[in-house]
C-alpha positions as CSV (number, residue, x, y, z in Angstrom):
1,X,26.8,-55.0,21.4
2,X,28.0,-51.5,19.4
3,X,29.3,-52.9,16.4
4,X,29.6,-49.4,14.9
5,X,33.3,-47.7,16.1
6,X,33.8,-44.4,13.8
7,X,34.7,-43.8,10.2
8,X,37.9,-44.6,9.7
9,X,40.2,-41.3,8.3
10,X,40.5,-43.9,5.1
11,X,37.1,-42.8,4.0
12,X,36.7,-39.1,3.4
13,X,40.4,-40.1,2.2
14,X,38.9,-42.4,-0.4
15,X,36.1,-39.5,-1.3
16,X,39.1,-37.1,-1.6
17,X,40.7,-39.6,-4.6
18,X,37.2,-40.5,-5.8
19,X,36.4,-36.9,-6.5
20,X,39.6,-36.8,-8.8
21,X,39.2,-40.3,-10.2
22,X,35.3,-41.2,-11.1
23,X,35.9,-44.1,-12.6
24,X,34.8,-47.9,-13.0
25,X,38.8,-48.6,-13.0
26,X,39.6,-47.1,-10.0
27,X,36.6,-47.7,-7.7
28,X,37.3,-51.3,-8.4
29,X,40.7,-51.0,-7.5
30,X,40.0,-49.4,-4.1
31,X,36.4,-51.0,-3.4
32,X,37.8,-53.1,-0.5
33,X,38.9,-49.4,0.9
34,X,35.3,-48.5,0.2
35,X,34.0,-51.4,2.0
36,X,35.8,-51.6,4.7
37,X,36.0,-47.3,6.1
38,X,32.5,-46.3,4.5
39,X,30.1,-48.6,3.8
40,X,30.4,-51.2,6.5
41,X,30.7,-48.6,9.5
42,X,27.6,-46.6,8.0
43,X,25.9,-50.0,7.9
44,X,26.7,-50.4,11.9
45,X,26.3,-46.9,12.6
46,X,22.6,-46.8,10.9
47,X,22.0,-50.3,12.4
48,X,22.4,-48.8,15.7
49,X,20.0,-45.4,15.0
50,X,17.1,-47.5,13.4
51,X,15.7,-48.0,16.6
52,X,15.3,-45.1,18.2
53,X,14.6,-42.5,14.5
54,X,13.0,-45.5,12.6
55,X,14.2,-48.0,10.4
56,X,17.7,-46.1,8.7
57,X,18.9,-47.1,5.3
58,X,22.2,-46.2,3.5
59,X,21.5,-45.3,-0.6
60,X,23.6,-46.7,-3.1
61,X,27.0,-45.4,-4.7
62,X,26.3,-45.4,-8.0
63,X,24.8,-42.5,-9.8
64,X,21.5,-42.2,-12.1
65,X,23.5,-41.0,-14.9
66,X,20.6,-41.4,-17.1
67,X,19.3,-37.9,-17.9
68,X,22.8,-36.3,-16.5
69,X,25.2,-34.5,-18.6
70,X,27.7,-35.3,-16.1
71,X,28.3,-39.6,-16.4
72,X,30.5,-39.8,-13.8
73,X,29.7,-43.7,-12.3
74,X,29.8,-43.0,-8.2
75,X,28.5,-40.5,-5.8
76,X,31.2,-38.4,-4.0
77,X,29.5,-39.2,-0.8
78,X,27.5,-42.3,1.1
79,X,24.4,-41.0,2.7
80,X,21.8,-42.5,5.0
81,X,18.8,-41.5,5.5
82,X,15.9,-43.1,8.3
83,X,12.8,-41.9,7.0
84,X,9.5,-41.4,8.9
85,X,7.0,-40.8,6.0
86,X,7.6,-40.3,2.5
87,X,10.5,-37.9,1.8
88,X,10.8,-36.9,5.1
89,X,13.1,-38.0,7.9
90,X,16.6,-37.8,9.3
91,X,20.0,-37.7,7.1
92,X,23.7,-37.8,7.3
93,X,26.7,-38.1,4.7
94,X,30.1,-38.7,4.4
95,X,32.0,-37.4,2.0
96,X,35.6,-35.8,1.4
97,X,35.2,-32.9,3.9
98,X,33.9,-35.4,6.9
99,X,30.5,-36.0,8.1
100,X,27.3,-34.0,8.0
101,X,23.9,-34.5,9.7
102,X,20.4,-33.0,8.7
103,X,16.5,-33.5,8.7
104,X,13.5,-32.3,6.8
105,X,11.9,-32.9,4.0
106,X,13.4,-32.8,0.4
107,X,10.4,-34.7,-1.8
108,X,7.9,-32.0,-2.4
109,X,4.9,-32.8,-4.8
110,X,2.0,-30.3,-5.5
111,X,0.0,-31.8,-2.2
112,X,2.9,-31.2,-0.2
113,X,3.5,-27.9,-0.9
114,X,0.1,-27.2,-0.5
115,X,-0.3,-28.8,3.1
116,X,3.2,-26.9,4.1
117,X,2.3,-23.4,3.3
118,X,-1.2,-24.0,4.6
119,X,0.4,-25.5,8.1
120,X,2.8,-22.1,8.2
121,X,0.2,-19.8,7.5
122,X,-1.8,-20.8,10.3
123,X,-0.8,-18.8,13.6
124,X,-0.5,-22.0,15.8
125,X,1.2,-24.2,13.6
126,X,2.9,-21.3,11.7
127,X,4.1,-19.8,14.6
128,X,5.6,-23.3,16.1
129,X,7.7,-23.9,13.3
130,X,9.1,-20.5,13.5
131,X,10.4,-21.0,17.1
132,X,11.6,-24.5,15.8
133,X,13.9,-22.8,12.9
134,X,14.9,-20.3,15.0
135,X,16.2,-22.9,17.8
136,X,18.2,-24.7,15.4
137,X,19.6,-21.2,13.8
138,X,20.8,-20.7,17.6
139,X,22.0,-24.5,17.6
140,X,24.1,-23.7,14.8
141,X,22.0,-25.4,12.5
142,X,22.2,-24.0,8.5
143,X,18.2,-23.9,7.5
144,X,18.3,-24.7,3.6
145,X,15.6,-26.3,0.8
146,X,14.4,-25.1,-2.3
147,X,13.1,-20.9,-2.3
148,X,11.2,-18.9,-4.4
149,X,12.1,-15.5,-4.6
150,X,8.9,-14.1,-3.2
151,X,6.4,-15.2,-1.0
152,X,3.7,-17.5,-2.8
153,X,1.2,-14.6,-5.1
154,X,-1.8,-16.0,-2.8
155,X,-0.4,-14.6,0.4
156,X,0.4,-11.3,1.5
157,X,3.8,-10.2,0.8
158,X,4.4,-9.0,4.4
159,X,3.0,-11.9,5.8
160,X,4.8,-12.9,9.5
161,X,5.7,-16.0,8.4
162,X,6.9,-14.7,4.7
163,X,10.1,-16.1,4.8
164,X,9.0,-19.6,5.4
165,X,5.9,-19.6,3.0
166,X,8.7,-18.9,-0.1
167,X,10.1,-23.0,0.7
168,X,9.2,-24.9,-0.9
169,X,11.5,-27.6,0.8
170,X,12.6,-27.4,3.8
171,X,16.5,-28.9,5.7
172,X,18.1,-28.2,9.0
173,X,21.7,-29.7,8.6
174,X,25.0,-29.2,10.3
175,X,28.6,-29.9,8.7
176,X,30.9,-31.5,11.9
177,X,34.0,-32.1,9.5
178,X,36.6,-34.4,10.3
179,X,36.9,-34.0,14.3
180,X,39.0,-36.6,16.2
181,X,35.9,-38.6,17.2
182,X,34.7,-39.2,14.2
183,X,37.1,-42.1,13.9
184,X,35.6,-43.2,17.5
185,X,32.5,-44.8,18.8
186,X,31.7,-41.5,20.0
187,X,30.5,-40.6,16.5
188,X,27.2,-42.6,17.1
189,X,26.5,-40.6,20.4
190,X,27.3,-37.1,18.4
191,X,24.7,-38.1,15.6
192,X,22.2,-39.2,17.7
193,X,22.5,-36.2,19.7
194,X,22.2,-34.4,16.7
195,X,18.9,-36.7,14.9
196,X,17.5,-35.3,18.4
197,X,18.1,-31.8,18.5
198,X,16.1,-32.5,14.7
199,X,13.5,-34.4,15.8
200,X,11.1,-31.2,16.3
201,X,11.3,-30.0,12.4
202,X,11.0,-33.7,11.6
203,X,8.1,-34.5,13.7
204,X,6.4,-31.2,12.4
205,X,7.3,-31.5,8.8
206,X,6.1,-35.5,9.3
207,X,2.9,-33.8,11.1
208,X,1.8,-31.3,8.5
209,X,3.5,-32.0,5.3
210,X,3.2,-36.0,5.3
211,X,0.8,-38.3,3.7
């Protein structure tokens, strides 16, 4: 049985209010709101995705405020992420604007870096994840991650694959908003479409960058 049937319009409601009130005071005050049109629906919603993209796991709301200037207590959005190896996987958020979906890879150590640019350079495996990018471009897909300005100093500057070499990271999301079915059990259907369409950058990413 689907437990999962939409986001209520209560939650990016409540992200709306948490945006102007980030505080202990009032997120215990509305917590049952939180409970109830965010976090239980992306626990059913995950739930339902885990076995098809791998075991999917919703982060907590609180922020590391630690080294932060900013000490604001709660995220403005609840992600999930289902991750196939370390720092790579499928995502999606909800926050005050509605629900977005991505993929990729956002963790990138020295090694990982390495094994990327190396995997681009290459023609076949280069040249693969171009059409991938370019196939999601087309699908609407924004291709984000961190840049450098230039293309790495150990490759040349007119390389074919130029553009990619500068990521350092590497994202393919899509914002859907707040459309009616998002408050439907047709939201689960629209995100697992979408986790598809990703799974080539994933698979490659989890192929080449991984480990």
């Amino acid at each position: 049985m689907n437990d999962f049937q939409g986001f209520p319009a209560g939650g990016p409601e409540f992200y709306a209010e948490l945006e102007e009130n980030n505080t202990k005071e009032w997120w215990t005050e509305h917590k049952d709101v939180y409970e109830q049109s965010v976090r239980e629906p992306m626990a059913a919603l995950l739930d339902e995705l885990s076995a098809e993209f791998g075991e999917a796991k919703a982060f907590r709301p609180y922020r590391d405020v630690r080294f932060s200037k900013d000490k604001s207590p709660y995220k403005t959005h609840q992600g999930g992420f289902a991750q196939t190896v370390p720092g790579i996987g499928y995502y999606l958020h909800l926050d005050a604007e509605g629900l977005t979906v991505g993929g990729g890879y956002h963790s990138h150590t020295p090694a990982q870096i390495a094994r990327f640019r190396a995997a681009v350079d290459a023609p076949a495996s280069g040249g693969e994840l171009e059409r991938i990018v370019g196939a999601l471009r087309e699908g609407g897909y924004e291709i984000n991650g961190e840049r450098l300005k230039t293309v790495p100093r150990e490759y040349a500057k007119d390389h074919p694959r130029g553009e990619l070499l500068k990521h350092k990271s590497l994202t393919a999301g899509k914002a859907f908003g707040t459309p009616a079915w998002l408050s439907s059990p047709e939201a689960l259907e629209r995100v697992r479409a979408s986790w598809t369409e990703l799974r080539p950058v994933v698979e490659w990413l989890s192929e080449h960058v991984g480990g």
